[in-house]
N, C-alpha and C positions, 0 to 999 in steps of 0.2 A: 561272063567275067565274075570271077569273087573279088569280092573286097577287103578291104586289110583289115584285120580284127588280130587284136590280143589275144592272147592264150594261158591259160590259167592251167594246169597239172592239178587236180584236187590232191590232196593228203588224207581226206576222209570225206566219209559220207557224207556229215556233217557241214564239211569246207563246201561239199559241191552244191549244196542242198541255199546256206548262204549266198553262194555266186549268182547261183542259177535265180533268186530273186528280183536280181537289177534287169531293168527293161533292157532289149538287145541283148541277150543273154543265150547262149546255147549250148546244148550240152553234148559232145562226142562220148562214144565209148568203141562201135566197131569203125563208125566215120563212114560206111557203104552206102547210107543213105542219106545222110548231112551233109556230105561234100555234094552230091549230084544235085540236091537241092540248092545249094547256096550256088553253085555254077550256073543251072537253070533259074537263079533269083527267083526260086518259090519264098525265099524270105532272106531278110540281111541279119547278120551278127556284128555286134560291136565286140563282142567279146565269146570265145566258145573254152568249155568248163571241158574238161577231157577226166573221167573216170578210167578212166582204159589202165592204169595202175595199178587199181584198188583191188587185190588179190582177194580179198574176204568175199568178192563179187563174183570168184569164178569157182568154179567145180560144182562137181553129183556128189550129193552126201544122202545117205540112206536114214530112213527116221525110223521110231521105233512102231515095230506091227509090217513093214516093210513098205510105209511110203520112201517116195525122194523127193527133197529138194535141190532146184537146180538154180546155182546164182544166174542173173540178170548176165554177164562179163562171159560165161560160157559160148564157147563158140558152136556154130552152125555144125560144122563138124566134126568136134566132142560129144555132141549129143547124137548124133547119124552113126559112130563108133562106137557108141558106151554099149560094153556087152549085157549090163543089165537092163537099161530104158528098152534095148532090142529084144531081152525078153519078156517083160511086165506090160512094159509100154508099145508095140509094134509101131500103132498108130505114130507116136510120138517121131520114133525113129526113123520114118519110111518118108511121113515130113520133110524131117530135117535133111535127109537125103535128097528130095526132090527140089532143096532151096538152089536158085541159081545157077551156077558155078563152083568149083572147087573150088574156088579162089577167093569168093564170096564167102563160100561157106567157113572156110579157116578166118577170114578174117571177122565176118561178121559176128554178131552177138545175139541171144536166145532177147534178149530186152530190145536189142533194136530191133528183130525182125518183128516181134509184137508191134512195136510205136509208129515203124515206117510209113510213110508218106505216101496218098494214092499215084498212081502211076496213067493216072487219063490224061491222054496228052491233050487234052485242053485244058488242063492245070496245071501241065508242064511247060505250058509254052507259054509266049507273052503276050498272053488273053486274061483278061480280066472277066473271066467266069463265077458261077454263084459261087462255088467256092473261095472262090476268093474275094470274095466282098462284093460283086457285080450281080446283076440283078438278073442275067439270062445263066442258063447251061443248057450250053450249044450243045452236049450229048444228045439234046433230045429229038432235034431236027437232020444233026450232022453224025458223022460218023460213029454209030452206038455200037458195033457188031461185039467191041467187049467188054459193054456197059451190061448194068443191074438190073434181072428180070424179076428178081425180087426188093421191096420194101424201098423202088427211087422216087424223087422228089423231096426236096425241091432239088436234090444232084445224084446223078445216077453212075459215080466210081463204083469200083468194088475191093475193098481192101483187098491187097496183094499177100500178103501174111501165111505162107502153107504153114507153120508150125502154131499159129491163133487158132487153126481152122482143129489141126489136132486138140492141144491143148483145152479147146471149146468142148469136144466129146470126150473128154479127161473129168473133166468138171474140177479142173486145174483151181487153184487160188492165187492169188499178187499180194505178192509182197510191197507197198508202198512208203518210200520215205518223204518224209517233207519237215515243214517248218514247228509243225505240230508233234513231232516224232511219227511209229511205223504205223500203219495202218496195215490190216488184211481185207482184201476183195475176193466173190468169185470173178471167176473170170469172165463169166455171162453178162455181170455187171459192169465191165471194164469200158468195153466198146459203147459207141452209141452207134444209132441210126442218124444219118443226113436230115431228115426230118426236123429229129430233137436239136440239134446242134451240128447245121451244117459245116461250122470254120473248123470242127473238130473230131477226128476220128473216137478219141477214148474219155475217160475224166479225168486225164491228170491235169493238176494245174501246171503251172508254170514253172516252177521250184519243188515240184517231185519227183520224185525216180522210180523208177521199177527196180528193186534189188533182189526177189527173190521169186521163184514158182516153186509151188510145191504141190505135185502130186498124189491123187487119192490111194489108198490103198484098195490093188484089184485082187480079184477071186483068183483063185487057179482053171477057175473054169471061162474066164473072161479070153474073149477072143477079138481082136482090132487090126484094122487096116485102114492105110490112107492111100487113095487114089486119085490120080491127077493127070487132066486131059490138057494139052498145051499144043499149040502150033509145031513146036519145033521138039525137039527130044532134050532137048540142056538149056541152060540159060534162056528159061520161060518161063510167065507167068501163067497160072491155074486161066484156061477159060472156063472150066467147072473141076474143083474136086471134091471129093468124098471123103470122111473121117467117121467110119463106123465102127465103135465099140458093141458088143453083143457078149450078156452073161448069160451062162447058158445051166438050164437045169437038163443033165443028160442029155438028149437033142430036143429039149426042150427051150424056145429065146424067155429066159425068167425077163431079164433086161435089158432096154436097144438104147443107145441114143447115135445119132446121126446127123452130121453137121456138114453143111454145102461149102465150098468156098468160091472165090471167082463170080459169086453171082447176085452179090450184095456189098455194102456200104463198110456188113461185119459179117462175121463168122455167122452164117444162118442154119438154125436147128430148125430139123423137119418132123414136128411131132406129130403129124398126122402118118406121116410112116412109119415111125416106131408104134405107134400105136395098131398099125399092122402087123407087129409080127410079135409083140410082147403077150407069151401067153402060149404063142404055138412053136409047131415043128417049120422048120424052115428047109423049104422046096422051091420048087422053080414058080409053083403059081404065089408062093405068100411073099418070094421075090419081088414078080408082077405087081401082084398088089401095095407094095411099098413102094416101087419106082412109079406107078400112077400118082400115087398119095403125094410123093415128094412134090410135085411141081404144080399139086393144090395150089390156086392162091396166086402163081407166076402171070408178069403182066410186060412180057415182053415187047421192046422196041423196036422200029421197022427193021434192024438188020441183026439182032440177036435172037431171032427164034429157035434158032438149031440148038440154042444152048439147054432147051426144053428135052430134046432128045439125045445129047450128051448127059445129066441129070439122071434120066433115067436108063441109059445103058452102062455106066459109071456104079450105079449101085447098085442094079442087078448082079453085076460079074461080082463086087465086090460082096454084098453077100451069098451069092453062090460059091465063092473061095472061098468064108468062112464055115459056111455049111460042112 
């Protein structure tokens, strides 16, 4: 059941940045993931700030040298369409494609799907889990099979996020607004780990917004993909994907980086696999050797082990297509 809350239409940045200050306070822009929260009372609003107006927030503008920025208000499916992130950016784009549904994807927002909410249903239902201020997470006992075999404790969600998980091997920046005026982030620094700050997936405070990404500028010799293993073919989330970027001198990998999703708390870089293949020719065995590398480290729970060898058959294929 939601509860009756006011509604505020911002006029500017600035307006929503004010609003968003007062306790009870929340902020819409696509609503795909605020409304399902506040139905599943993951949290109440007395009041919710709606941006979803503020046009300055939407569109791909190209910068100079040939990066893009992409407003925060841009949809899921503006960016899965745009004919140039489809050729600069693959990864980006193959993302946004794999978000959801159609339906999802037009309505939703490149800012919201960053921000969203874990999707464990033991923090979606009405459990009082460590997330949520309780002192147990029953992931660890009960039902874990699509919980974090990377970096859990003291709570083992995994952000849902396919377009983070890109954006992560982008080496993307945030644009933040708040009470202080903008700030810039990379995006590495965006997310936290459960660990650091279980109640919190990212650092924004309370009264700041996400209003812009903006993209690095890539070689002509950069090659990316994003791949995503899911129960079902549509309207799923990642049990493991892949976001690999690879700069290549002639068939030589000059640079790798390669980010997991589905299998931690945030978007997880696996630099013990880049560091396999940065330097050489890429084959089927320097494949092998980065799909072992990636799942260094993994401390998987009684019913997520397979996700061990999803990881590494996920980034084989994927870097043997860019090969």
């Amino acid at each position: 059941m939601i509860n009756n809350f006011a509604y505020l239409k911002a006029g500017s940045i600035s307006e929503a940045v004010k609003a968003l200050s007062k306790e009870g306070t929340r902020l819409h822009a696509g609503g795909t993931d605020l409304l399902g929260c506040l139905r599943d009372e993951i949290f109440q609003a007395d009041t919710v700030v709606s941006i979803r107006g503020l046009k300055r927030l939407k569109g791909i503008t190209a910068g100079s040298g040939g990066s893009l920025t992409i407003g925060a208000l841009t949809s899921i499916a503006d960016i899965a369409s745009d004919a140039t992130v489809a050729k600069k950016y693959p990864v980006l784009a193959q993302a946004a494609a794999a978000v959801g549904s159609p339906q999802i994807r037009e309505q939703g927002t490149l800012g919201g799907n960053l921000c969203q909410k874990p999707r464990c249903w033991y923090y979606r239902k009405d459990i009082l889990c460590r997330k949520k201020g309780g002192d147990t997470c029953y992931a660890m006992s009960g039902e874990n099979q699509y919980h974090a075999i990377f970096g859990g404790g003291p709570c083992f969600f995994v952000h849902p996020s396919d377009t983070a998980v890109a954006l992560t091997a982008l080496g993307a920046e945030l644009t933040i607004a708040g009470s202080s005026g903008n700030k810039t982030v990379k995006i590495g620094d965006f997310f936290v780990s459960p660990g650091k700050m279980v109640e919190k997936e990212n650092i924004l405070l309370s009264n700041e917004i996400v209003t812009a990404i903006s993209l690095p500028i890539v070689s002509e010799t950069t090659r990316s993909s994003y791949r995503k293993v899911r129960a079902r073919g549509a309207w799923d989330f990642a049990l493991v994907s892949v976001a690999t970027v690879l700069e290549f001198d002639n068939d030589t990998v000059r640079d790798a980086r390669i980010v997991l999703g589905g299998v931690a708390g945030h978007p997880w870089r696996v630099e013990a696999a880049e560091k396999k293949l940065q330097g050489q020719k890429l084959d089927e065995g320097k494949a092998n050797e980065a799909a072992e590398a990636a799942v260094e480290g993994a401390v998987p729970l009684r019913d997520n082990r397979y996700k061990l060898d999803i990881v590494k058959g996920a980034l084989k294929e994927s870097l043997l297509a860019l090969a």
